[in-house]
N, C-alpha and C positions, 0 to 999 in steps of 0.2 A: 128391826134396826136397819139402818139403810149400810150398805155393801159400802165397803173401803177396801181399798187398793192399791198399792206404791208400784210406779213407775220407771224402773230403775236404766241407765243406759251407760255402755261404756267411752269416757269422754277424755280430752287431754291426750289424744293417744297420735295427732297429728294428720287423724283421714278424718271425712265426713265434715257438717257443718255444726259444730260446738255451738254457734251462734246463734242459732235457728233452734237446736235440741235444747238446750238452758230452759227456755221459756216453757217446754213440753212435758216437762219430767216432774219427778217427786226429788229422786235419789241420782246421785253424779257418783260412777266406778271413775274415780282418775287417776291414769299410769303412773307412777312413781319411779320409773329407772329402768325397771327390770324388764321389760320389750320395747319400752319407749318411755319418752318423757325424761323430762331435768328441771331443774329449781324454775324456770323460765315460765314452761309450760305448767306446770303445777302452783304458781302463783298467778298467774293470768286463768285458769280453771279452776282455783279456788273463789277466787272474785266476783266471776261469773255465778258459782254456784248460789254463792250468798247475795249476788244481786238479785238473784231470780227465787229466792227464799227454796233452794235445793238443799238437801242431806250431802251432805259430804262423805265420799267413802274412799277407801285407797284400797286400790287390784294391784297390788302385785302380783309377778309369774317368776318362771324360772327364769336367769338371769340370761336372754336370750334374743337379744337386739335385731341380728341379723334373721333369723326366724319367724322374730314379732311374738315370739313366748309360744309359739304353736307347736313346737316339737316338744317330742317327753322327753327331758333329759334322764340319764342316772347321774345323782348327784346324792353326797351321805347325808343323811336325815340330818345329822347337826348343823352341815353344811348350807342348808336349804333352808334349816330352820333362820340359822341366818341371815343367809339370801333374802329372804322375807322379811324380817326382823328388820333390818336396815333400809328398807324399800319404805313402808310403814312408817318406819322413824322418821323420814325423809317430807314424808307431807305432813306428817303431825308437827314435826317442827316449822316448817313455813304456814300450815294453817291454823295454827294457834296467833299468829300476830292476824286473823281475819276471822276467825271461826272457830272452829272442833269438827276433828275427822269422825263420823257416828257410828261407821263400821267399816268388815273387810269383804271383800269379794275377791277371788282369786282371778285369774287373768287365762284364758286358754290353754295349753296344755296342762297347768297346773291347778288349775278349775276342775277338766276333767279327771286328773288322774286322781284327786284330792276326794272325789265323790267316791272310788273303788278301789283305791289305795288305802288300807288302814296306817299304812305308816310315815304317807306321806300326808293321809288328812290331819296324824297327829302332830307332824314336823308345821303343819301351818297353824294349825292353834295354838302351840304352845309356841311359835313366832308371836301371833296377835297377844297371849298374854303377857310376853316379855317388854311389848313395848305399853300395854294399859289391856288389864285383866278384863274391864269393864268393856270395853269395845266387841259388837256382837258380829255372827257372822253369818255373811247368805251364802247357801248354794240350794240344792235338790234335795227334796223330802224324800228320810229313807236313806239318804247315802253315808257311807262311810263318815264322812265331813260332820253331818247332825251328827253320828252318834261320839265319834271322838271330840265333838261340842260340848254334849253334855256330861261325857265320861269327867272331863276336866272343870267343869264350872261356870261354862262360857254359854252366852247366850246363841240362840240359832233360830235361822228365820229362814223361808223357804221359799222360792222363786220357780218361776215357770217361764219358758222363752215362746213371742208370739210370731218370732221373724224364723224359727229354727221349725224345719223338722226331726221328730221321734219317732225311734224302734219300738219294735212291738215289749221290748222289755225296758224300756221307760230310758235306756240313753238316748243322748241328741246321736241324729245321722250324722256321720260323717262330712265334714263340707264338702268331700269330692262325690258324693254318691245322690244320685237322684233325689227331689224333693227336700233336698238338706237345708235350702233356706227358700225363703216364703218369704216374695219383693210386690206379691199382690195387694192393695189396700183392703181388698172386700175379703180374701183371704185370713189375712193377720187381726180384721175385725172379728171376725167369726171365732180367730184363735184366743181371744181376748176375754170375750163376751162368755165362750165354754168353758174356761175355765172359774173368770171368777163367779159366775151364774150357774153353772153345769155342772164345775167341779171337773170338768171331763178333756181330754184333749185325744184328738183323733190321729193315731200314728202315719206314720207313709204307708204299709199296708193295709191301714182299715180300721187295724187293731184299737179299739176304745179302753186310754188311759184313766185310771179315776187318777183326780191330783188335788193336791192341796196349796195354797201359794199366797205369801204374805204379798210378793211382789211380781210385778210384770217384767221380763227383760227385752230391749229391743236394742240391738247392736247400731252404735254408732257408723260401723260403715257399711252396713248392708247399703245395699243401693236404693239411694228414696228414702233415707233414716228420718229425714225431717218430718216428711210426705207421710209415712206410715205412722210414727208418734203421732202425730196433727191428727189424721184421721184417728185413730187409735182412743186417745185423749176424747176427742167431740162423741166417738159413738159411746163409751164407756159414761160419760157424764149426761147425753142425751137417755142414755138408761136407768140413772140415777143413781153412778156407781160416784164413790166422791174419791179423789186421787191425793193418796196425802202419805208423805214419806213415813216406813215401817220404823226407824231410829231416827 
């Protein structure tokens, strides 16, 4: 059977080039409110997405503008579940007049904490199911997030990042810590190629990850986001991998 793969990248968030990224991808993470983004941006990257025949997904994060959603807040589980809840609402209602939102992916801090928080992975699922049961969700295979996925009924699909470095126990580095992101093209190739061919991805000390991964993630603002997908994209179909959104 030939190798598929979804390409996923986070867009609508007001850095990087949306315009350039649209044509590269499979799957569109687009901001909803809660670090960025408004009805404005979220109708002009829904647009986008469906001209370029992309998946539509909505990232919300903790409601956290000034930070860009990267800090962990404490915030009560109902509260958050909320916070979520309305973010989600927010593009499903503007992309029903263009489209259908296909899933959710969380957004930075809440991304992470949602992978090893069980209480917080739970406050996000049961956000996605309050606004459509049916809507599945990506993070990291193994985390907290899959399991509170399926505890409740919800689909779950699993990602791998080509532009991030990883610890030897399978979180991303830190961004302020050495090797944390990966702006090389021959680099995030190599990262791309090992996992969906290899299964494997090589930490910042050495350490060899086995992984598993419906999807590829490559941040929209790393530096060179176009440049890297571009490359990314030709060497993965020059291999005979085919690139087609997981929802």
């Amino acid at each position: 059977m030939p190798l598929v793969i979804d390409l996923n990248c986070d867009l609508g968030e007001g850095v990087g080039d949306d315009a350039a990224l649209f044509p590269l991808v499979s799957s569109a993470n687009i901001a909803c409110g809660g670090h960025t983004g408004d009805a404005e941006s979220m109708r002009s990257s829904v647009k986008l997405a469906i001209g370029n025949g992309v998946a539509v997904g909505a990232h919300p994060s903790y409601v956290d503008r000034e930070g860009f959603g990267r800090r962990a807040l404490d915030v009560d589980p109902a509260e958050l579940r909320a916070d979520i809840a309305r973010q989600i609402a927010a593009l499903v209602g503007i992309a029903n007049g263009e489209g259908s939102v296909r899933y959710v992916k969380a957004h930075g801090a809440l991304y992470n904490r949602a992978q090893v928080d069980d209480e917080v992975a739970t406050a996000l699922v049961l956000a996605v199911r309050d606004v459509d049961a049916g809507l599945p969700l990506l993070g990291m295979a193994g985390s907290a997030l899959a399991e509170a996925a399926t505890a409740h009924g919800s689909a779950f699909f699993a990602e791998a990042f080509i532009d991030r470095g990883y610890l030897a126990d399978g979180r991303l580095a830190p961004r302020s810590s050495e090797g944390a992101l990966l702006t090389d093209p021959a680099a995030v190739i190599e990262r791309a190629l090992g996992i969906v061919r290899d299964h494997r991805i090589v930490a910042v000390d050495g350490t060899v990850l086995e992984v598993s991964a419906d999807s590829l993630c490559v941040h929209g603002d790393t530096p060179g986001a176009s440049v890297l997908a571009a490359a990314v994209r030709t060497a993965l179909e020059s291999a005979g991998v085919r690139i087609e959104a997981f929802a």
